[in-house]
C-alpha positions in Angstrom: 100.6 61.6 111.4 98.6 63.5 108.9 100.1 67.3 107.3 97.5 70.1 108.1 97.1 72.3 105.1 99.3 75.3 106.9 102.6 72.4 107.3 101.9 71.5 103.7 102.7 74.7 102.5 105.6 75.5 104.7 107.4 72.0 103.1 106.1 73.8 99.4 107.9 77.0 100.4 110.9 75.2 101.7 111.1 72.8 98.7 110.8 75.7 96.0 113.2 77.7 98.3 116.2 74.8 98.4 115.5 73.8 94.9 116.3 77.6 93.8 118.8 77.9 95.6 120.4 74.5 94.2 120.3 75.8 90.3 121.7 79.4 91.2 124.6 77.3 93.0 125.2 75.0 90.2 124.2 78.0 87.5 126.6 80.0 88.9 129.4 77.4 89.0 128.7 76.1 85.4 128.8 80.1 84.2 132.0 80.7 86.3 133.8 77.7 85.1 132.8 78.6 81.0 134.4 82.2 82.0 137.2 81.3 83.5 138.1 78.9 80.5 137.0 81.5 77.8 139.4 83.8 79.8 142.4 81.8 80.1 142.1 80.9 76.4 142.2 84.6 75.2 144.8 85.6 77.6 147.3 82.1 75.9 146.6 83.6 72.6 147.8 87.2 73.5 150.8 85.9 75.7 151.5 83.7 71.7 150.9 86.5 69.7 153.0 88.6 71.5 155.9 86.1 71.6 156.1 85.1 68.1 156.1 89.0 67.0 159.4 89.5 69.3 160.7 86.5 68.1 160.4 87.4 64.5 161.8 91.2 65.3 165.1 89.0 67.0 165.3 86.8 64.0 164.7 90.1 61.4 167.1 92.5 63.5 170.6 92.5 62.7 171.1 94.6 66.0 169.0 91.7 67.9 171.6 89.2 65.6 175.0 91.2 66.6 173.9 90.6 70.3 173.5 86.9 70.1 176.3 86.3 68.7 177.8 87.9 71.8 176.2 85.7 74.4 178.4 82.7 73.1 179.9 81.4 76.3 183.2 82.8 76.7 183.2 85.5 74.7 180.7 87.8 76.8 182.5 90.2 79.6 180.4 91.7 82.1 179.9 95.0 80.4 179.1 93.5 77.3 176.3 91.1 79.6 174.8 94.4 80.8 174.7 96.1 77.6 172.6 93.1 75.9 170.4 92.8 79.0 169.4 96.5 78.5 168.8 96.0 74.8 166.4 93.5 75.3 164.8 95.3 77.9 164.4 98.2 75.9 163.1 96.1 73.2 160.3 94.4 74.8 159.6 97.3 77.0 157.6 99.5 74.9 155.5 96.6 73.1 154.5 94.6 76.1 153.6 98.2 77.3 150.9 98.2 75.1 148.5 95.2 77.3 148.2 95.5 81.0 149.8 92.8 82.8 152.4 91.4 80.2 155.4 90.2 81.1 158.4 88.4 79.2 162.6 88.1 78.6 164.9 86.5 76.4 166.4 82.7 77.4 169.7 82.3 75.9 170.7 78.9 75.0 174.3 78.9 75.9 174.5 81.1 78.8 171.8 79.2 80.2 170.1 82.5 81.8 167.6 84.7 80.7 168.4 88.6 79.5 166.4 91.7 79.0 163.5 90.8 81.6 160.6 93.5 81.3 156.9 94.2 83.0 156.7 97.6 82.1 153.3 98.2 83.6 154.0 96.3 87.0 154.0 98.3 90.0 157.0 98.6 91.7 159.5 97.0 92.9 160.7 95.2 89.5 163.0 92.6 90.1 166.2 93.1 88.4 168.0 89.8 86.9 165.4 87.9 85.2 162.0 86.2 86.5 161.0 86.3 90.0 162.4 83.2 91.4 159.2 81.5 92.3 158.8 81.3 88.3 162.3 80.9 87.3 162.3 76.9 87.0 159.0 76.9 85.4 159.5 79.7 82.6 163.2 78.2 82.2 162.1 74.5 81.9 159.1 75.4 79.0 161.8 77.3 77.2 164.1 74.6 76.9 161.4 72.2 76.0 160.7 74.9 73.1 164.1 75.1 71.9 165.0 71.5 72.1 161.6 70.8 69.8 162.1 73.8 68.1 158.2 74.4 68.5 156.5 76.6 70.1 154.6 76.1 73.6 152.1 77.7 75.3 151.1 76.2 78.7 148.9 77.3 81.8 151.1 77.3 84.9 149.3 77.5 88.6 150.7 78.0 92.1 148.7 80.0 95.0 147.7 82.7 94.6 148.2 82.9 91.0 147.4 81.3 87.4 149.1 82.2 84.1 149.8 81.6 80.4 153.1 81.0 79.5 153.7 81.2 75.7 157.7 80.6 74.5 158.8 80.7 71.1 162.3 79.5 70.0 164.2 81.9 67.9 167.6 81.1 65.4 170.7 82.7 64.3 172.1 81.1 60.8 169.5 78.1 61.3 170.2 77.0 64.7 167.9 77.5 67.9 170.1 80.2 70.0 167.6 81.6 72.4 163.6 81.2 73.4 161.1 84.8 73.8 158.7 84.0 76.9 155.6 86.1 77.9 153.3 85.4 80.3 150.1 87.5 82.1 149.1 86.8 85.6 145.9 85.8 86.1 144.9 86.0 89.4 142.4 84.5 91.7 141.8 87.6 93.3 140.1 88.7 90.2 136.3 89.1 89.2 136.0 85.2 88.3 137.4 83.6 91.9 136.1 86.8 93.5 132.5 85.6 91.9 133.5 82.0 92.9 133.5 83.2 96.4 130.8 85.3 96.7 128.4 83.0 95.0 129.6 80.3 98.1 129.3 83.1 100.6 125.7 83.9 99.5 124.6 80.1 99.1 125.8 79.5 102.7 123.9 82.7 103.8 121.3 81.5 101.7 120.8 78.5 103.2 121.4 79.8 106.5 118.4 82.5 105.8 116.3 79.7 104.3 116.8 77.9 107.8 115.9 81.5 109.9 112.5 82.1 107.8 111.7 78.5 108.1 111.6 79.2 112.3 110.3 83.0 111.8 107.1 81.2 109.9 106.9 78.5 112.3 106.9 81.3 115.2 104.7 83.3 113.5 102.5 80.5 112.5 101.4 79.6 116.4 101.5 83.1 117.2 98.7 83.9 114.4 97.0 80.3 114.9 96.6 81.7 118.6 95.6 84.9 117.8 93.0 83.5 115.4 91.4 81.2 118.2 91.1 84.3 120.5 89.6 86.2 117.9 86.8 82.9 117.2 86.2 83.9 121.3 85.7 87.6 121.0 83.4 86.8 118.1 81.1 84.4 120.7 81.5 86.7 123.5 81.7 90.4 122.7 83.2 91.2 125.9 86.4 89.0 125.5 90.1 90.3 125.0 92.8 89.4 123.5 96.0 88.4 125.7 98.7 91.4 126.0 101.7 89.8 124.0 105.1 91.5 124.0 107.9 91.4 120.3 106.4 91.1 116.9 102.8 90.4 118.1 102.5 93.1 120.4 100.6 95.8 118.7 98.6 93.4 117.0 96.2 91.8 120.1 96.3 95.4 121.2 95.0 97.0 118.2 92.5 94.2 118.1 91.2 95.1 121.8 91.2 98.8 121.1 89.1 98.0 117.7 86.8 95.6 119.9 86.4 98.4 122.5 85.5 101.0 120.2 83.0 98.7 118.6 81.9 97.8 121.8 81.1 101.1 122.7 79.6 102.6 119.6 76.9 98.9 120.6 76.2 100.7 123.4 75.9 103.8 122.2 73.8 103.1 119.4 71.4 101.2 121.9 71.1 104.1 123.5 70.2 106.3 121.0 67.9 103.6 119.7 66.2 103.5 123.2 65.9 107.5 123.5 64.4 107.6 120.2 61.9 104.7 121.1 61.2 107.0 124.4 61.0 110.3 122.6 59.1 108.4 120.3 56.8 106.8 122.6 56.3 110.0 124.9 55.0 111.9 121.6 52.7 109.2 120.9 51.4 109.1 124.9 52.0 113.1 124.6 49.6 113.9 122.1 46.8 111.1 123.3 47.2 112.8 127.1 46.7 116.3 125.7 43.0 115.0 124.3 42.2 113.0 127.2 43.1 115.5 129.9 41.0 118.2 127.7 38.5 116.3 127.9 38.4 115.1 131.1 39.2 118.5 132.8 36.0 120.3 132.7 33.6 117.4 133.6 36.2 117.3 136.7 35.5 120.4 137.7 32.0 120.5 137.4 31.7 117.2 139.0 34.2 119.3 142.0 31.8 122.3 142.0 28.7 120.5 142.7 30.6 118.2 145.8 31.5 121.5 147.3 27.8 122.9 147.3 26.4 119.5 148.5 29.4 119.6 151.5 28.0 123.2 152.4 24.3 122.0 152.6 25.2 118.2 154.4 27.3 120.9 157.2 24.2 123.3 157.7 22.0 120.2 157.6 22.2 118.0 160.6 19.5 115.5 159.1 21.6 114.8 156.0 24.6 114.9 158.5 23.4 111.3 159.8 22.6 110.1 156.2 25.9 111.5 154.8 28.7 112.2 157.6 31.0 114.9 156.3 34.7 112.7 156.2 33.1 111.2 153.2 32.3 114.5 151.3 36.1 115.6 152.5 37.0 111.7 151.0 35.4 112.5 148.0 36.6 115.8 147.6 40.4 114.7 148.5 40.2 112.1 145.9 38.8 114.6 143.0 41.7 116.8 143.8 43.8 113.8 143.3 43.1 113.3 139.9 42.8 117.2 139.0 46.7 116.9 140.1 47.4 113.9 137.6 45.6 115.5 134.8 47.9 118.4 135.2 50.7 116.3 135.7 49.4 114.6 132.1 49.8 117.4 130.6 53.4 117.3 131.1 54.1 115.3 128.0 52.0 117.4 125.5 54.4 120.7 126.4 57.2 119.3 129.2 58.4 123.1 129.9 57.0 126.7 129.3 60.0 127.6 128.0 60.6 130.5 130.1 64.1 130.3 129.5 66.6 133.0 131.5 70.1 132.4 133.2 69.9 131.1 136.4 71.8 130.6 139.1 71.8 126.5 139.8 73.0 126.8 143.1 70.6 128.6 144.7 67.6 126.7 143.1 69.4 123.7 145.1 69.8 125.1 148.1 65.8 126.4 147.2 64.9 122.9 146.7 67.0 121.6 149.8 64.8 123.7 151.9 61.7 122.7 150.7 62.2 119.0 151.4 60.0 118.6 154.8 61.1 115.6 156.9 58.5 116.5 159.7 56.1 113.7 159.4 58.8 110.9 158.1 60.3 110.1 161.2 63.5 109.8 159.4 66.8 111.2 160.4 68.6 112.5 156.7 71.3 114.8 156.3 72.3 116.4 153.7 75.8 117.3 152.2 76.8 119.6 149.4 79.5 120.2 147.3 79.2 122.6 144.8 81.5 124.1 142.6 82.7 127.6 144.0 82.2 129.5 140.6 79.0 128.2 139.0 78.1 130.0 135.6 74.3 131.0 135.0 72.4 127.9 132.6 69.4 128.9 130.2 66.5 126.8 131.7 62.8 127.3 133.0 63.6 127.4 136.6 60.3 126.1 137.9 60.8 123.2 135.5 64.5 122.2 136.8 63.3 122.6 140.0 60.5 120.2 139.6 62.6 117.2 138.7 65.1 118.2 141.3 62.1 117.8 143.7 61.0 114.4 142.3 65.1 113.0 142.8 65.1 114.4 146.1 61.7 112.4 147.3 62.7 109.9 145.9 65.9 109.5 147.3 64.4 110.3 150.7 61.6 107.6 150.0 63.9 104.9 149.5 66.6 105.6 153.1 65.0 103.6 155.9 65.7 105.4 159.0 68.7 107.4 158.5 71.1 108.3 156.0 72.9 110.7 154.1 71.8 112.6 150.5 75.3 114.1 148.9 74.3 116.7 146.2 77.2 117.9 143.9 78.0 120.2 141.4 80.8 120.8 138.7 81.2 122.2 135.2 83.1 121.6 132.2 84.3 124.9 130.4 85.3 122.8 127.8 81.9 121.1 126.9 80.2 124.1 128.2 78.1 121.6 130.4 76.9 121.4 133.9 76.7 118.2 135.8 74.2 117.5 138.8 74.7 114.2 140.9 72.7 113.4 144.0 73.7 110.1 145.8 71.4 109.0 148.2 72.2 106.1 151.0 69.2 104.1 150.8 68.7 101.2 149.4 68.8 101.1 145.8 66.8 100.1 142.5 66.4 96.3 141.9 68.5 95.7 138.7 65.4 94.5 136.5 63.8 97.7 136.4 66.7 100.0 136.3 65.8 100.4 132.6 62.2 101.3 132.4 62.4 103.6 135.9 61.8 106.2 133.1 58.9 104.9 131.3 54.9 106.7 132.4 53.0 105.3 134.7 55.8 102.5 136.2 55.9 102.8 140.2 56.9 100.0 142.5 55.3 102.1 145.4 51.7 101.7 146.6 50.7 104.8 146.4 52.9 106.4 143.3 51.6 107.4 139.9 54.7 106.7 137.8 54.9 109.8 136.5 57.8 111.7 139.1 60.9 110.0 137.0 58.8 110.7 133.2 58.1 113.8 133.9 61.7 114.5 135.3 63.2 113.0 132.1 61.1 114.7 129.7 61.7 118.2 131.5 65.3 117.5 131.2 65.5 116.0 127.6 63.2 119.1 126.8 66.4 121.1 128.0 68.7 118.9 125.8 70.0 116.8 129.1 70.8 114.1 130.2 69.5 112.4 133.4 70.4 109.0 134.7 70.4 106.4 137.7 72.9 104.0 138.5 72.7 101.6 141.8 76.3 102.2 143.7 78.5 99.3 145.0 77.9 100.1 148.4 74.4 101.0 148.4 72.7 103.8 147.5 71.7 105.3 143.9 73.5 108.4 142.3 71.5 110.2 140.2 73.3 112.5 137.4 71.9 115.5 135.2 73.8 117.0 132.7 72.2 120.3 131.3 73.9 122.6 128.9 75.2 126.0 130.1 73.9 127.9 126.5 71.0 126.1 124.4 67.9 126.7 122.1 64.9 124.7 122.8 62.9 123.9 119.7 
């Protein structure tokens, strides 16, 4: 089986890591093992140094001299035994004083014992005859070597929990070996060098033992970012995709991602938005300003073409011989349709100036209720009732009352156009004192806007009646975008279409 490039590297990492770890362990032994030796050597020269300078000051001492004499076997009471143990002591005490951890004594010969034991700087309890006895044999058996060779000796001794020079050094009275000076130090394996020993193990095995943790973290983390990385590959091909919710380590991270995606998700559709208002406002100035000269022109040859109509109708009525050549439903035909178009060039002009801007605070509320009253379902044969709930303290808006009321007309036919028989037309009200805005939503029962031209409902001159200019919703949004609104339709999930205006309560139309 093949290594993918991401396995590769982990058995890089993990050869670097053991390798490392192999030289610090055998580094650190190789350095610990030259200091311990380099150690152990100076501490055998100190323990000789100080033993052949009290076994000169014996040899040099007639004092040191009177007192070996006096250990001859036989000859030695116990007063006299205590007097020279105390001499020696007294002589070794203040030298070995002088290096930390010294101790040393006096092995005589022929009383086959040792005298004048000191370790001035060890802490207490000091033992009193001689070396502690877990030394005894071993300090007693290198000073008889000493003294039967006559030589000197210095030897490293070792018994758990402790290493230590031992240096003895024979000295003579009249020529013949009498007695041996022994000093050792302690070296312990409680001290910096074992200590090192066995921290350098402890950290290798936690080492290791890391090594082995990381090597599972990266493999865990490795699937978990392998799998993030083939979610993020399907957000990329479908913008609407999330991430899974994850819960430990990873679990910020897919949900940062899907907050990220939403907000770039939203400023999409916010930015298409904008894009398609400013392609409307666009457009409607373009249509706006080619309107404006068309209905100019148009207008007066209207009337004039009205005027002359009315007088012919007036003659064809007092006139029963043109009566039978022209009945008079076709002058009121003619008539009817000329009054048709005088109201769609007036509705044209619309776009070239959407509101008078006769701006003043009105009272929304009551231009609904206005508006409500003015819908006439007489000649529909439709039964429609209508519900409102309004806020209960509405603050006066800054709009051109006529205008608002127009497009609130032109949502309220519609919505009654598109309900069948019967139905239900909810009109609501509620403001935010935060935003300082006012919101409008009628919700009609009927049934709906077919999904394909929910986003050009706005554009001039689209109808999908028979008899509509597709100019009601243009107008209505140009009024209301004139009043720096808002006005949209959505189709509701069970039937029906809400409708919602959002107007400023305090503006300045420019």
């Amino acid at each position: 089986m093949s290594l993918t490039k991401e396995n590769k590297r982990i058995l890089q990492i993990a050869f670097i890591a053991v390798t490392s770890i192999l030289m610090l362990v055998l580094g650190s032994f190789y350095f610990s093992s030259r200091w311990e030796k380099r150690l152990i050597e100076e501490k055998k020269l100190i323990c000789l140094s100080y033993a052949r300078h009290l076994s000169e000051e014996i040899e040099n001492s007639s004092s040191a001299r009177r007192f070996t004499q006096l250990s001859i076997p036989g000859t030695l009471s116990c007063d006299s035994s205590m007097m020279i143990d105390r001499y020696y002591t007294d002589l070794l005490n203040p030298l070995l004083m002088e290096y930390e951890g010294l101790e040393g004594g006096v092995y005589f010969k022929h009383l086959d014992g040792f005298m004048g034991y000191a370790f001035p700087t060890s802490p207490p309890p000091v033992p009193v005859y001689g070396p502690p006895p877990r030394s005894y044999n071993i300090i007693k058996e290198q000073a008889m070597l000493s003294l039967s060779g006559n030589r000197e000796i210095i030897n490293v001794h070792a018994f758990d929990p402790a290493v230590f020079p031992l240096a003895t050094v024979p000295f003579s009275d009249l020529g013949e070996p009498v007695g041996a000076v022994w000093i050792r130090v302690h070296i312990e394996r409680e001290l910096p060098v074992a200590k090192l020993k066995r921290i350098i193990n402890f950290v290798t095995i936690l080492s290791l033992f890391g090594f082995m943790v990381m090597a599972m973290i990266s493999l865990f983390l490795r699937n978990g970012i392998k799998n993030i990385r083939k979610e993020l590959n399907n957000a990329h091909n479908n913008p609407g995709y999330r991430l899974k919710r994850r819960g430990g380590w990873f679990g910020f991270i897919p949900a940062s991602i899907n907050e990220m995606l939403s907000m770039l998700e939203k400023e999409s559709r916010d930015r298409a938005g904008l894009e398609k208002r400013l392609q409307q406002k666009e457009k409607m100035a373009s249509l706006g300003k080619m309107i404006a000269g068309v209905a100019h022109e148009v207008k007066t040859p209207l009337s004039v073409v009205k005027t002359r109509v009315q007088m012919w109708e007036k003659e064809v009525l007092i006139s029963e011989a043109l009566q039978k050549k022209i009945p008079p439903y076709s002058m009121k035909l003619v008539l009817d349709e000329i009054n048709r178009l005088s109201l769609l060039v007036k509705r044209l002009v619309v776009f070239s100036r959407p509101i008078y801007k006769h701006l003043k605070p009105t009272n929304l509320d009551q231009i609904l209720e206005e508006v409500v009253s003015m819908i006439d379902l007489s000649d529909s044969g439709k039964q429609i009732g209508f519900s409102k709930q309004l806020c209960k303290e509405p603050p006066s808006i800054e709009v051109d009352g006529n205008s608002i009321r127009q497009v609130l007309i032109n949502v309220l036919n519609n919505s009654v156009e598109s309900i069948k028989d019967q139905g239900v037309i909810t009109i609501s009200t509620r403001y935010d004192m935060e935003k300082q805005m006012v919101t409008i939503e009628i919700t009609d029962t009927g049934t709906g806007i077919p999904d394909e031209i929910l986003e050009i409902i706005f554009d001039p001159f689209f109808t999908s009646k028979e008899t509509g200019s597709g100019l009601g919703l243009a107008i209505s949004h140009e009024i209301v975008a004139a009043h720096n609104g808002t006005i949209s339709l959505k189709n509701l999930e069970k039937g029906g279409v809400r409708c919602t205006i959002a107007l400023p309560v305090h503006q300045k139309i420019t």
